[in-house]
C-alpha positions as CSV (number, residue, x, y, z in Angstrom):
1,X,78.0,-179.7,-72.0
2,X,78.8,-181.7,-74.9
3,X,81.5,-184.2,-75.1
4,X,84.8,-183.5,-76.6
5,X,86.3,-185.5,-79.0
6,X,89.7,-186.3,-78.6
7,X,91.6,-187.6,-82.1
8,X,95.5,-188.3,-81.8
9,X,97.7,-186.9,-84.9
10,X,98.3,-190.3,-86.5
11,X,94.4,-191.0,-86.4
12,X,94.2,-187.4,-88.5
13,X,96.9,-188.3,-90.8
14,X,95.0,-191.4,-91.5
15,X,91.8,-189.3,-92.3
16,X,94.1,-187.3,-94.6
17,X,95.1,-189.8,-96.3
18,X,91.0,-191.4,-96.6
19,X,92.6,-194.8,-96.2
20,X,91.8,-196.5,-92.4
21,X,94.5,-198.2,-90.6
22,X,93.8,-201.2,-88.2
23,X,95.1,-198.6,-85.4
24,X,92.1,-196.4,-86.3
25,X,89.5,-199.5,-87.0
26,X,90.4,-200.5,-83.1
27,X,90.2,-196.4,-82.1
28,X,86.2,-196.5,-83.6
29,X,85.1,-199.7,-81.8
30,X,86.4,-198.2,-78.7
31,X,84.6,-195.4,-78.9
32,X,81.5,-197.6,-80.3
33,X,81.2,-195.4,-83.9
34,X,81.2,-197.1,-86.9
35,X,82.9,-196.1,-90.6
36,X,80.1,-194.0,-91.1
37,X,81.8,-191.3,-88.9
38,X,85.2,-192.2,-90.3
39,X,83.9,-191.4,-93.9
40,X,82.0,-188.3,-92.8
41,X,85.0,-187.3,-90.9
42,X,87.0,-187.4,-94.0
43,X,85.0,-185.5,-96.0
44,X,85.1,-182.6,-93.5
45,X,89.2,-182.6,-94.1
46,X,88.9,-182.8,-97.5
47,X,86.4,-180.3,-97.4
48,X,88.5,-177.5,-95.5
49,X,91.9,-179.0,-97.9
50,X,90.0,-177.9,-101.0
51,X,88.3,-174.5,-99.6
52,X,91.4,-173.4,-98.8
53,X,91.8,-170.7,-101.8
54,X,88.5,-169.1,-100.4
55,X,90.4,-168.2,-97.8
56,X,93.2,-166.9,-98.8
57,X,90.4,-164.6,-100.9
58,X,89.3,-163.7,-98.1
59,X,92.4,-162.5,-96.2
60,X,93.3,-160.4,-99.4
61,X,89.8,-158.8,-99.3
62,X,90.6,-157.8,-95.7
63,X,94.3,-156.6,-96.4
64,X,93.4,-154.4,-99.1
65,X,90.5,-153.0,-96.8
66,X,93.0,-152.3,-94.2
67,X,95.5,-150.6,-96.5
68,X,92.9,-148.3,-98.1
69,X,91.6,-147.1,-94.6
70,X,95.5,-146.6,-94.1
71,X,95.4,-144.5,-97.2
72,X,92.1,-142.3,-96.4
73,X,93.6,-141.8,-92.9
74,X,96.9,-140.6,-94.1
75,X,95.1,-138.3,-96.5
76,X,92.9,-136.8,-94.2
77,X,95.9,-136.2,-91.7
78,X,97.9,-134.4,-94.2
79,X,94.5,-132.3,-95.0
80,X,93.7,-131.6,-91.5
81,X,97.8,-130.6,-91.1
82,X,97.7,-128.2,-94.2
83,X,94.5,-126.5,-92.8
84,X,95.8,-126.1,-89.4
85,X,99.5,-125.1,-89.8
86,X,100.1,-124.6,-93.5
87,X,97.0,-122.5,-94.1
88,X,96.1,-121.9,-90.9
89,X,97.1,-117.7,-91.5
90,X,95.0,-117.4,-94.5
91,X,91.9,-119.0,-93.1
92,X,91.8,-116.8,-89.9
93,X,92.1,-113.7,-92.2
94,X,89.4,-115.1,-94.3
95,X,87.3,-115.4,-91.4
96,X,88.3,-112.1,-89.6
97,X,87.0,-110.8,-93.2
98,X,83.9,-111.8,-93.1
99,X,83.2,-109.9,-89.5
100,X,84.8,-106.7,-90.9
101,X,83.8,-104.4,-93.6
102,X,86.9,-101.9,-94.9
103,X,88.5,-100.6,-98.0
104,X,91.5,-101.3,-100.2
105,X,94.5,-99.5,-98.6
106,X,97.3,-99.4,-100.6
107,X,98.9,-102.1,-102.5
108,X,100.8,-105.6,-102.8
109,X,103.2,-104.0,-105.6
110,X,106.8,-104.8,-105.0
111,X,109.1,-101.1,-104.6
112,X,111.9,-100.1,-106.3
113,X,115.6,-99.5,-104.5
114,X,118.7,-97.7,-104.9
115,X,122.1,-100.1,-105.2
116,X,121.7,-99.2,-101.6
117,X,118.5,-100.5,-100.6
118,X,116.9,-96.8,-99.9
119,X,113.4,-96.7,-102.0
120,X,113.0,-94.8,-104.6
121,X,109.3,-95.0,-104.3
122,X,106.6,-95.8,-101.2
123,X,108.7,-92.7,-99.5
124,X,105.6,-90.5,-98.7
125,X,101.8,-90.7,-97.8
126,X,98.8,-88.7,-98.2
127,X,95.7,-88.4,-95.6
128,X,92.8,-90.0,-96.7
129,X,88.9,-90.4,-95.1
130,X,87.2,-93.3,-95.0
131,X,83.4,-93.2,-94.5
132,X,81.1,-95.9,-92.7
133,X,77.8,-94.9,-93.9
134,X,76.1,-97.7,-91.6
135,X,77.5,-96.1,-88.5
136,X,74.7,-94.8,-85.7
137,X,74.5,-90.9,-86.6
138,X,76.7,-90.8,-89.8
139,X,73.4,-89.7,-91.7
140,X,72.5,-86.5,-89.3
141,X,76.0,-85.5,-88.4
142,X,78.2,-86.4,-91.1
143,X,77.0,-85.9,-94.1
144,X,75.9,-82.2,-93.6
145,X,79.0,-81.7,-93.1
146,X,80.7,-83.3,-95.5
147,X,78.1,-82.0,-98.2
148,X,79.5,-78.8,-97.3
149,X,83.1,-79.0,-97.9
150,X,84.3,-77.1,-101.5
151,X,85.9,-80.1,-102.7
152,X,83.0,-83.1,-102.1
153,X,80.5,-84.0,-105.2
154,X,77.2,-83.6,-102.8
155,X,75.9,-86.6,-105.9
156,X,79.2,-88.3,-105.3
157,X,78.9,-88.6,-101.5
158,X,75.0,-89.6,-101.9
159,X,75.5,-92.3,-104.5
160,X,78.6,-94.1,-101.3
161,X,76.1,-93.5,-98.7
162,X,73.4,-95.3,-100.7
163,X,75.3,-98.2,-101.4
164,X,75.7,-98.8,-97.3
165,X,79.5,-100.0,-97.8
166,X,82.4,-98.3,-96.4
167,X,84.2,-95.8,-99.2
168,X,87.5,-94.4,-99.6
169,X,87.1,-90.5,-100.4
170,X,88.6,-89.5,-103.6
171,X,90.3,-86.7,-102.1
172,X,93.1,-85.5,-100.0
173,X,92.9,-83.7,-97.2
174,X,95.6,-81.5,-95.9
175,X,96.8,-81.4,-92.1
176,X,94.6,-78.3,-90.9
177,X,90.9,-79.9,-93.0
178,X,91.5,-83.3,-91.3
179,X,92.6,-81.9,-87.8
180,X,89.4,-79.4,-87.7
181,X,87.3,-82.9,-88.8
182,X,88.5,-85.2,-86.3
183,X,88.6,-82.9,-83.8
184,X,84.7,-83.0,-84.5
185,X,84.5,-86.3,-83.8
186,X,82.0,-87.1,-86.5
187,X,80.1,-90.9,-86.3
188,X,81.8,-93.0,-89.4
189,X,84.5,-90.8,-90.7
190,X,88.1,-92.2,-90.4
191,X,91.1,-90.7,-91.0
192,X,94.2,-92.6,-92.0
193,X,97.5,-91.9,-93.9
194,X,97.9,-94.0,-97.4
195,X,101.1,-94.9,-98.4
196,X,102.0,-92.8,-101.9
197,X,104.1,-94.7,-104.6
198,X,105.5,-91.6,-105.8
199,X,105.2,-89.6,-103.1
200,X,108.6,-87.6,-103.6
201,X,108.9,-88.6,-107.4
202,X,112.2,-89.8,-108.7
203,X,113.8,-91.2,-111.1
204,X,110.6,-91.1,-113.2
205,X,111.2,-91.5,-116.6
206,X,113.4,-94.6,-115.7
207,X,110.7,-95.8,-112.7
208,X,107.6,-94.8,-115.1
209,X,104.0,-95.0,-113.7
210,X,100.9,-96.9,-113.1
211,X,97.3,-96.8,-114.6
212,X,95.2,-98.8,-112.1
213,X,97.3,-101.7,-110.4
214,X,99.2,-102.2,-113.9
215,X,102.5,-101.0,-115.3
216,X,101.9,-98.6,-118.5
217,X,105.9,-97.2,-119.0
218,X,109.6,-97.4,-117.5
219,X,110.3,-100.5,-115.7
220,X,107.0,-100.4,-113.9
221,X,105.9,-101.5,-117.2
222,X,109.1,-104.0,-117.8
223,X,108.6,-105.9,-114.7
224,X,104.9,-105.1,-114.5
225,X,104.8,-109.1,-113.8
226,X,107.9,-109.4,-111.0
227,X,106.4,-106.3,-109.5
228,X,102.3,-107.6,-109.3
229,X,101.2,-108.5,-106.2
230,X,97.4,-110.4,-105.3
231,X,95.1,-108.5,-103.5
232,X,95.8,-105.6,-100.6
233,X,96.5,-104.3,-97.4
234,X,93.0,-103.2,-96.2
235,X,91.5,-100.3,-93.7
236,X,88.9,-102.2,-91.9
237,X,86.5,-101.9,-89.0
238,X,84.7,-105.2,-86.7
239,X,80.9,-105.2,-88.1
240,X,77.6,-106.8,-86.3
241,X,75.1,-108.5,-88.3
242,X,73.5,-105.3,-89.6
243,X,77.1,-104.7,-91.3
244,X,77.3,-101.6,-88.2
245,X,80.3,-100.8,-87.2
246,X,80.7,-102.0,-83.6
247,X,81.7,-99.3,-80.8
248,X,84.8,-99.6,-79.1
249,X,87.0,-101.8,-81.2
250,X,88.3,-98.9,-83.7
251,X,89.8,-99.2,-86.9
252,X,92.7,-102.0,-87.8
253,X,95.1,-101.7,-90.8
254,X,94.5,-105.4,-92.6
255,X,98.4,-106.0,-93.9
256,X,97.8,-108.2,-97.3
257,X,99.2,-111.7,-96.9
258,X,103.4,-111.6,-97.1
259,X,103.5,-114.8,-100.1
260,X,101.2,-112.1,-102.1
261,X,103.5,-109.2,-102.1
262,X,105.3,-107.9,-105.5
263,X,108.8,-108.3,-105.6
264,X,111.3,-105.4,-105.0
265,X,113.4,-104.0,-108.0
266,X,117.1,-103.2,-106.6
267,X,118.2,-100.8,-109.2
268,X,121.9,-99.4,-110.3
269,X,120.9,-95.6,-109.4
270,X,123.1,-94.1,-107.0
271,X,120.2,-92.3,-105.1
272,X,122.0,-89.4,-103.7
273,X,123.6,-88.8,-107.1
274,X,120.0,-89.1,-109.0
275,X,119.0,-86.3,-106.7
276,X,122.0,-84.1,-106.9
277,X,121.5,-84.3,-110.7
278,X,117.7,-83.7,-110.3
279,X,118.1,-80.9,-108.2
280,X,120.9,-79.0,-110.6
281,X,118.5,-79.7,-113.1
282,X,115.5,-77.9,-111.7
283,X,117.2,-74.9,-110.3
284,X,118.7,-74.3,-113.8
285,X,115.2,-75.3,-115.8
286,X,117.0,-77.0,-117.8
287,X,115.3,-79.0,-120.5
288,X,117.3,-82.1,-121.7
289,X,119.0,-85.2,-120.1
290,X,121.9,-86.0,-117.3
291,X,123.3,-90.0,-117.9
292,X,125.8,-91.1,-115.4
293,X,127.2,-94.6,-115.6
294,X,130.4,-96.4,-113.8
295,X,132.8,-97.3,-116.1
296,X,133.8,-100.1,-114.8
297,X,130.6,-102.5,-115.0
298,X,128.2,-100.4,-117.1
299,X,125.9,-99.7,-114.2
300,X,123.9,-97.0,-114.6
301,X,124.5,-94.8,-111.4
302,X,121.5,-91.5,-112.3
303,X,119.5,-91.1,-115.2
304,X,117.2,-87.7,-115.0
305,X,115.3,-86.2,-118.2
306,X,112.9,-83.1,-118.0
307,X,110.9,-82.0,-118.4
308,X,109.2,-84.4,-116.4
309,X,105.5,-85.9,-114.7
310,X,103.8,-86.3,-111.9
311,X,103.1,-89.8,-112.0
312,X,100.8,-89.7,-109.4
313,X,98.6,-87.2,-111.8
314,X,100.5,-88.7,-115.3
315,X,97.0,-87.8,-117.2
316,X,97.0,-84.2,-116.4
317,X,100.8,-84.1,-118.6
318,X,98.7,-86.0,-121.5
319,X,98.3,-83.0,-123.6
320,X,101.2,-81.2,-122.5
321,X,103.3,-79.4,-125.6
322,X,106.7,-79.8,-123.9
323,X,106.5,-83.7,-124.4
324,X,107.3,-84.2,-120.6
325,X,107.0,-88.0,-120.8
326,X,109.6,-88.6,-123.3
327,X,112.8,-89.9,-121.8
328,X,115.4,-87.3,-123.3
329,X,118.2,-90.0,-122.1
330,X,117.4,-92.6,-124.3
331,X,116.3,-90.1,-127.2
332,X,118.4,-89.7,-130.4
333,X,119.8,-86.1,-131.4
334,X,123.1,-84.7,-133.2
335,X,126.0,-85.0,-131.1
336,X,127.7,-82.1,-132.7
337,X,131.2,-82.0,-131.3
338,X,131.5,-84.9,-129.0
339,X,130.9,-87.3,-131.7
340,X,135.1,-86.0,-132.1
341,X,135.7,-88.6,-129.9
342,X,134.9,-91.6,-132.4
343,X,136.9,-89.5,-134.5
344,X,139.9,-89.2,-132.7
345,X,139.8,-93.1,-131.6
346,X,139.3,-93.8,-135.5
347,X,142.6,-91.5,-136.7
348,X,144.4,-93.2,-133.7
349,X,143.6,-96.6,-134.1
350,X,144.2,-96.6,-138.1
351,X,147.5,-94.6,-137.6
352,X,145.6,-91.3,-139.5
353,X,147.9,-89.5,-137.0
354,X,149.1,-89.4,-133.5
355,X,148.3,-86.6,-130.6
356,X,151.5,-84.7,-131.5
357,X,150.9,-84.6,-135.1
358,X,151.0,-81.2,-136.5
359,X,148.1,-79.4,-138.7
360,X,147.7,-75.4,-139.6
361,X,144.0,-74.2,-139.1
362,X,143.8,-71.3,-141.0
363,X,139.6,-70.8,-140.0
364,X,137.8,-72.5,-142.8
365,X,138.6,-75.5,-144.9
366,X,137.1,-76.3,-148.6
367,X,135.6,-79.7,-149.6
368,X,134.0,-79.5,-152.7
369,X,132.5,-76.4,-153.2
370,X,131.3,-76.3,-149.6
371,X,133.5,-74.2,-146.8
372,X,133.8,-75.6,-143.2
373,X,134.6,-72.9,-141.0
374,X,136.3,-73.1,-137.2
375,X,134.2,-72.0,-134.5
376,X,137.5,-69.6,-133.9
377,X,136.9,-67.5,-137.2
378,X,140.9,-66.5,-137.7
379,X,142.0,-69.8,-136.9
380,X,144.1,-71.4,-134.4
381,X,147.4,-71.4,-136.4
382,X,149.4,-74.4,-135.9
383,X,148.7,-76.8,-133.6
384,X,149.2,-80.3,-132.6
385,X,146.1,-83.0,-133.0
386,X,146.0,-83.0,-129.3
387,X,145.5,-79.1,-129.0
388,X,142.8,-79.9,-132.1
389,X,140.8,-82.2,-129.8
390,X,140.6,-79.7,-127.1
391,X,140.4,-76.5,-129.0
392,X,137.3,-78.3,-130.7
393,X,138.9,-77.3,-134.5
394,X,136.4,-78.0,-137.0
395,X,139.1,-77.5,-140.0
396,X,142.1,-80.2,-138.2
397,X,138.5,-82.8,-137.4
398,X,137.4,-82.2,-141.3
399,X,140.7,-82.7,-142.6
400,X,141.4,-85.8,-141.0
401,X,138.0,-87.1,-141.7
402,X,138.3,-87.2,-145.4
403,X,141.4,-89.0,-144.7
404,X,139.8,-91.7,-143.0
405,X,137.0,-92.1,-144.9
406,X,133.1,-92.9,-144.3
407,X,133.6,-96.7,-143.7
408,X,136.6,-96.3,-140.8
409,X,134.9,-93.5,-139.1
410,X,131.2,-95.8,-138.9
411,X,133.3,-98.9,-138.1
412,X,134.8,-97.2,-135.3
413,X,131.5,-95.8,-133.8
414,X,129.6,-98.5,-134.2
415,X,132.2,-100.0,-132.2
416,X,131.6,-97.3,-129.8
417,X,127.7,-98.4,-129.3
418,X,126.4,-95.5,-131.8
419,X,123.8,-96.3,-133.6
420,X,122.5,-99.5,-132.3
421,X,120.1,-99.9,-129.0
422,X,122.2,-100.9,-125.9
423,X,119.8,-103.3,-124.5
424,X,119.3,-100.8,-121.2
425,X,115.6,-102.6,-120.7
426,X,113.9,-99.5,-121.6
427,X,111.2,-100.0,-124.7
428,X,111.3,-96.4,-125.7
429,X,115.0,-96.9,-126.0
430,X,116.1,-95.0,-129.2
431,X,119.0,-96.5,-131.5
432,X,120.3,-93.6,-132.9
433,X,121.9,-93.7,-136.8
434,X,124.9,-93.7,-138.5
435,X,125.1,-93.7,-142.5
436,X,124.1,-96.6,-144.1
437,X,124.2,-95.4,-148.0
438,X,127.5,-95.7,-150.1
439,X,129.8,-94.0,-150.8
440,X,128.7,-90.6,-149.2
441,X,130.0,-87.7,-151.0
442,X,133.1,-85.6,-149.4
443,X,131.0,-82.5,-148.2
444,X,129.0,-85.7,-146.5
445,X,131.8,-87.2,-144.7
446,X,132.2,-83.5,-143.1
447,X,129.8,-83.1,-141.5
448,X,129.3,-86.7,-140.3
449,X,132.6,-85.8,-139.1
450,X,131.2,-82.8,-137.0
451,X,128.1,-84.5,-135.9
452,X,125.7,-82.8,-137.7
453,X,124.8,-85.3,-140.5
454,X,124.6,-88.7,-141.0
455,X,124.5,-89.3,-137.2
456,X,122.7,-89.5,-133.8
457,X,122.8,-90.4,-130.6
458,X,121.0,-90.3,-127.3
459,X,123.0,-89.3,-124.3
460,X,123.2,-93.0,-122.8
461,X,124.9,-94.1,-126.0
462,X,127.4,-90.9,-125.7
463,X,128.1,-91.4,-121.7
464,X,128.8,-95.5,-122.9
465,X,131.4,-94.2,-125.6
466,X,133.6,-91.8,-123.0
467,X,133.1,-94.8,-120.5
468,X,135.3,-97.0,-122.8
469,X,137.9,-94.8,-122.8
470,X,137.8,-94.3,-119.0
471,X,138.0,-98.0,-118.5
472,X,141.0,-98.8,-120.7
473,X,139.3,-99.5,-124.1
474,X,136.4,-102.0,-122.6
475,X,132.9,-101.1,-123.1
476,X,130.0,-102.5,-120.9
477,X,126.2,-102.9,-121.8
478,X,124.4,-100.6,-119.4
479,X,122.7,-102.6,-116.2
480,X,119.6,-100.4,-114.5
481,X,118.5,-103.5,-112.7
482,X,120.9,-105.4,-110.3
483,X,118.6,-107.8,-108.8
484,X,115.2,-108.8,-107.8
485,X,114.4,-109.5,-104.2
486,X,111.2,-110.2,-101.7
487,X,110.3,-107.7,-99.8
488,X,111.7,-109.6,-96.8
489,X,115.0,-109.2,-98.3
490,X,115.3,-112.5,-99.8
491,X,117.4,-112.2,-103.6
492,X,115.2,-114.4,-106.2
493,X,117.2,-113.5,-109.0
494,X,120.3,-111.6,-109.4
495,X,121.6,-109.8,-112.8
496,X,125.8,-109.1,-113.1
497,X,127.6,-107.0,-115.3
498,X,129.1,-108.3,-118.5
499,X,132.4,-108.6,-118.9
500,X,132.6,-106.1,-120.9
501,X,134.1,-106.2,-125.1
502,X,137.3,-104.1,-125.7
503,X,136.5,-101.5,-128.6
504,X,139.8,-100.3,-129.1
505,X,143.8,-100.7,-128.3
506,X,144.7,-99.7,-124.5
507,X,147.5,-97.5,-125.5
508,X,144.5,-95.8,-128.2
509,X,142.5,-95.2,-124.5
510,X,145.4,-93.8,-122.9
511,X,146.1,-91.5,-125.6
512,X,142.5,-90.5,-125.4
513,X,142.7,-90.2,-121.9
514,X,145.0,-87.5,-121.9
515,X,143.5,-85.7,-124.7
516,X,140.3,-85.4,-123.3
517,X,142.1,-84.4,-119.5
518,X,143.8,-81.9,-121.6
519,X,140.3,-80.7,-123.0
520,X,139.3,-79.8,-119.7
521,X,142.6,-78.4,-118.3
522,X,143.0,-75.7,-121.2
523,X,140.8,-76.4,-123.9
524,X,137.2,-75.7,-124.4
525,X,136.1,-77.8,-121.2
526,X,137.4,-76.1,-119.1
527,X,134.5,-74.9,-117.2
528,X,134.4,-78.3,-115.9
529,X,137.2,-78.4,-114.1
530,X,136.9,-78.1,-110.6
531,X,138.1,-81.4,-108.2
532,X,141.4,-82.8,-107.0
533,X,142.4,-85.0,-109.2
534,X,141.3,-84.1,-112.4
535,X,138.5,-84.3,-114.7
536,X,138.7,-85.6,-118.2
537,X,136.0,-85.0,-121.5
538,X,134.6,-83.4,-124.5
539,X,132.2,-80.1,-124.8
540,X,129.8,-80.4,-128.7
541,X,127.1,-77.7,-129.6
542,X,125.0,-79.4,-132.1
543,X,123.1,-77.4,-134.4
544,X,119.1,-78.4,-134.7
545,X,118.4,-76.2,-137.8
546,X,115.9,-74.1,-135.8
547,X,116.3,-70.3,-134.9
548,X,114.9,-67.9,-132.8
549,X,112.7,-65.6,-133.6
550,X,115.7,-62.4,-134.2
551,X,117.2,-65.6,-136.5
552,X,119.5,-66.6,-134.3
553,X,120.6,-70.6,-134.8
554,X,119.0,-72.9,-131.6
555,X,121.8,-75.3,-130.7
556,X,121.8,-78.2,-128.3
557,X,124.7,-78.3,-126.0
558,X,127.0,-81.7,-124.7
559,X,129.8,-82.4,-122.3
560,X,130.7,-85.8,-122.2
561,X,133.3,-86.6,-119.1
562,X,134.7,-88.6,-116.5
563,X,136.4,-88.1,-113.4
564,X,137.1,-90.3,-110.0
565,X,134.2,-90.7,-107.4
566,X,137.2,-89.8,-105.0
567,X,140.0,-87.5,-105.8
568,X,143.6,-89.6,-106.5
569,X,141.3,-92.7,-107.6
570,X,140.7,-94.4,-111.2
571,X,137.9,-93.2,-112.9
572,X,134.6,-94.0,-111.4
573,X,132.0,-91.9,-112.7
574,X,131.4,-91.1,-116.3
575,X,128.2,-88.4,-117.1
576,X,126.5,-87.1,-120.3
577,X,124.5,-84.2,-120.2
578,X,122.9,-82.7,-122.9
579,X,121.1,-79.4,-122.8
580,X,118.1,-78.2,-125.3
581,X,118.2,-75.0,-126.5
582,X,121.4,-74.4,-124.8
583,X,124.0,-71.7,-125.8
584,X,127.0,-73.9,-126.0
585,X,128.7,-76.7,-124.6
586,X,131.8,-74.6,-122.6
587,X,129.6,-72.6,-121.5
588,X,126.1,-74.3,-120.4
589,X,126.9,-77.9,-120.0
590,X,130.7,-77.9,-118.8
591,X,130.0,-75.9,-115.7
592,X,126.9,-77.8,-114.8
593,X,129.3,-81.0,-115.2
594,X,131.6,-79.5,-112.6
595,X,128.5,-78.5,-110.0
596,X,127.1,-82.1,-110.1
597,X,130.5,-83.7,-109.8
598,X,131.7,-81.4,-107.1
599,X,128.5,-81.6,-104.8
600,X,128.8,-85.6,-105.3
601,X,132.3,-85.7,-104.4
602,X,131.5,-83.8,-100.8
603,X,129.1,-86.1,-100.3
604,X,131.6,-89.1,-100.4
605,X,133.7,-87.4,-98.6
């Protein structure tokens, strides 16, 4: 081994400072080394004093070295965590994917609810077959068959089995075809039930329908985006490598991933009520439109129009005369008699005249050279404006009318919500019309007064102006949507009520109230009587200018009413139904008014 040079401190310090001390002189000679060594020491600790910067390099080269490998290795963990737990689902579906072959099954699409959660669509199903043309025998069993079924294209089924994937049949089967199938037992033919979206169709002019996976009218096509979901549940069976179906392990329903799904649409419909309403209007065949909204908030509790669609089969209805996919509800027409309404709240809140104020109606009235008659052809005599209003007197409505002039009465009904759209979320929503020319000649103003010139309405807009009254003079802008939720229940977004605008003087809609209670109780409405408690509204018969073919006139028929969900409670419930064709208000739409409202009430009860 070598020999190890031992230097004290003082000695280094000397070298340090390249000047020798006599200390150090001595500490050479006895070691025998001369100043040679001393220099050549020296220039070693001046040589590490200088390099000194190299390695500090150095140690920053290493650092950042370390601190990237930190990085990569923090990266990769957070990958290798996102793949395992964050995505872990999707990749095991992915891969379970590609050792199945199957077939879309139903759909990610969000439903649509009642206030109270129960769908309005997704409620039925339909049996479908699935075939699995690479299953052993499917070629010598099956498709003889299945060739000789009525309702299978024998080109149709060739073309699926050609193309060796498993196909969804274009058909349905009903319960005796697929229990006489399976019981055969034939190789590659599934049965399985497919969710419907319409399966007991409701609603559907507000709902709408679907062409493909996309909204095309209603709110399907409003919310076509909140509704979307990606990709599909799927119907799928475990494959080998030959793509064959592999005995034993069945057929598995694939749910589509849960962050995919559509969102649900809670809607304002009252779904007992919508069917009620449906129901009276289908028995009856009635062609027109029921609105009913709450008063209180504007929400739109049943909205029915008919005829209606299938929307399962909407292009079979595509050439269809009766024009079943208009939404009557939201469709303009004259409103005849109820439109005596924004008459009455005009004279009352301009002072024209009070409910007791007297008037003679001796049957007709002259304006010009034109003659207004009184549906009551001797008159009603003398009567109070009150009695007027419930009688329905043409004569008593034209008089005051040229008293209050065109400007008051379209003031007072635009007010109302006539003539402008009422922002329901509907796109075929129609905004009806008031006069918009100046000055409108006297014979003009009368029949604006009656409804049958000058003006229009759909039957949303006429239920909103009789809700104003039954809430104390505040008017609401319809809500149809309450709030958008996942399908786990979870609220994303949540739409309220407005708080309403007051369109005329409370002591104007308690006047009104009465008048239009009285209309019911011994007036022209009162076919609509009928619960505890009371109903309140307003019959019209609106002329269309058409006649039959013995020439008599074609009139559309309104009732316009509320009434308490319960008896003894504040008005709850306010409904609009007009009735095409019909004979007359009092006697079409009143007592239809009375059957909805009755069977609802039970139903409460």
């Amino acid at each position: 081994m070598g020999t190890v040079l031992k230097v004290p401190f003082s000695i280094i310090w000397d070298l340090a400072l390249l000047e020798p001390s006599p200390k150090f002189r001595s500490f050479l000679l006895q070691k025998n080394l001369g100043m040679g060594t001393y220099y050549w020491l020296g220039g070693r600790m001046m040589a590490l004093f200088f390099n000194q910067p190299s390695r500090l390099n150095t140690q920053k080269r290493i650092l950042t070295l370390a601190l990237l490998i930190c990085v990569a290795a923090t990266a990769l963990g957070f990958r290798l965590f996102k793949i395992q737990l964050l995505d872990g689902n999707g990749y095991g579906r992915a891969a379970l994917r590609q050792r199945t072959q199957g077939v879309a099954w139903g759909f990610a699409r969000g439903d649509f609810l009642d206030a109270k959660g129960q769908p309005l669509t997704g409620r039925g199903g339909v049996w479908k077959a699935v075939l699995f043309p690479n299953t052993e025998g499917f070629g010598k069993l099956t498709v003889p068959i299945l060739s000789g079924l009525a309702d299978v294209n024998a080109a149709w089924l060739q073309t699926a089995i050609a193309e060796g994937r498993p196909i969804k049949m274009p058909y349905a089967f009903d319960d005796a075809s697929r229990l006489a199938l399976e019981n055969m037992r034939l190789p590659g033919l599934v049965f399985a039930e497919e969710p419907r979206r319409y399966g007991e169709p409701l609603a559907v002019h507000v709902i709408g329908y679907l062409a493909g996976d996309a909204g095309i009218a209603g709110l399907e096509y409003q919310l076509d985006a909140e509704l979307s979901g990606k990709g599909s549940s799927r119907l799928a069976a475990t494959v080998d490598a030959a793509a064959r179906p592999i005995s034993g392990l069945g057929i598995r329903h694939q749910e589509a991933a849960p962050d995919n799904a559509g969102w649900d649409v809670v809607l304002t419909i009252d779904r007992d009520l919508q069917e009620i309403v449906e129901h009276a209007m289908d028995v009856k065949g009635i062609r027109g439109a029921i609105v009913a909204v709450d008063p209180r908030n504007g929400d739109v509790l049943a909205m029915a129009s008919r005829p209606q669609f299938d929307p399962e089969n909407a292009g079979l209805y595509l050439q269809s005369e009766h024009a079943p996919f208009i939404n009557r509800a939201i469709s303009a027409y004259f409103p005849g008699s109820v439109f005596k309404i924004a008459i009455a709240v005009a004279a009352l809140e301009n002072g024209i005249c009070a409910p007791e104020s007297r008037f003679v109606d001796s049957g007709s009235i002259e304006i010009g050279q034109h003659q207004f008659h009184c549906h009551r052809k001797e008159g009603h005599g003398e009567l109070s404006f009150s009695d007027a209003f419930a009688e329905s007197c043409n004569t008593v409505f034209v008089a005051v009318g040229q008293t209050l002039g065109a400007r008051a009465i379209v003031a007072t009904a635009e007010k109302l919500g006539i003539g402008k759209l009422t922002n329901i979320g509907l796109r075929d929503e129609n905004a009806g019309s008031l006069p918009v020319g100046w000055p409108l000649l006297p014979a003009d103003i009368a029949n604006l007064t009656l409804g049958q010139k000058g003006v229009s309405a759909t039957p949303l807009q006429v239920a909103l102006m009789a809700s104003a009254i039954a809430n104390g003079g505040i008017l609401h802008v319809p809500r149809l949507v309450a709030e958008l939720r996942t399908n786990d229940g979870v609220v994303v977004r949540t739409f309220t009520p407005d708080a309403g605008q007051r369109v005329m003087k409370p002591s104007t809609a308690q006047k009104m109230q009465q008048m239009m209670r009285q209309c019911v109780s011994q007036g022209t409405g009162m076919a609509a009587a009928g619960i505890e408690g009371g109903s309140a509204g307003k019959t019209g018969t609106a002329e269309t200018g058409r006649t039959t073919p013995e020439g008599m006139p074609i009139n559309n028929a309104w009732f316009v009413g509320f009434a308490p969900g319960t008896p003894g409670q504040e008005p709850s419930l306010c409904m609009a139904i007009l009735i095409e064709d019909g004979q007359s208000g009092s006697v079409t739409a009143a007592p239809l008014f009375a059957e909805i409202l009755a069977a609802f009430v039970a139903l409460k009860e």
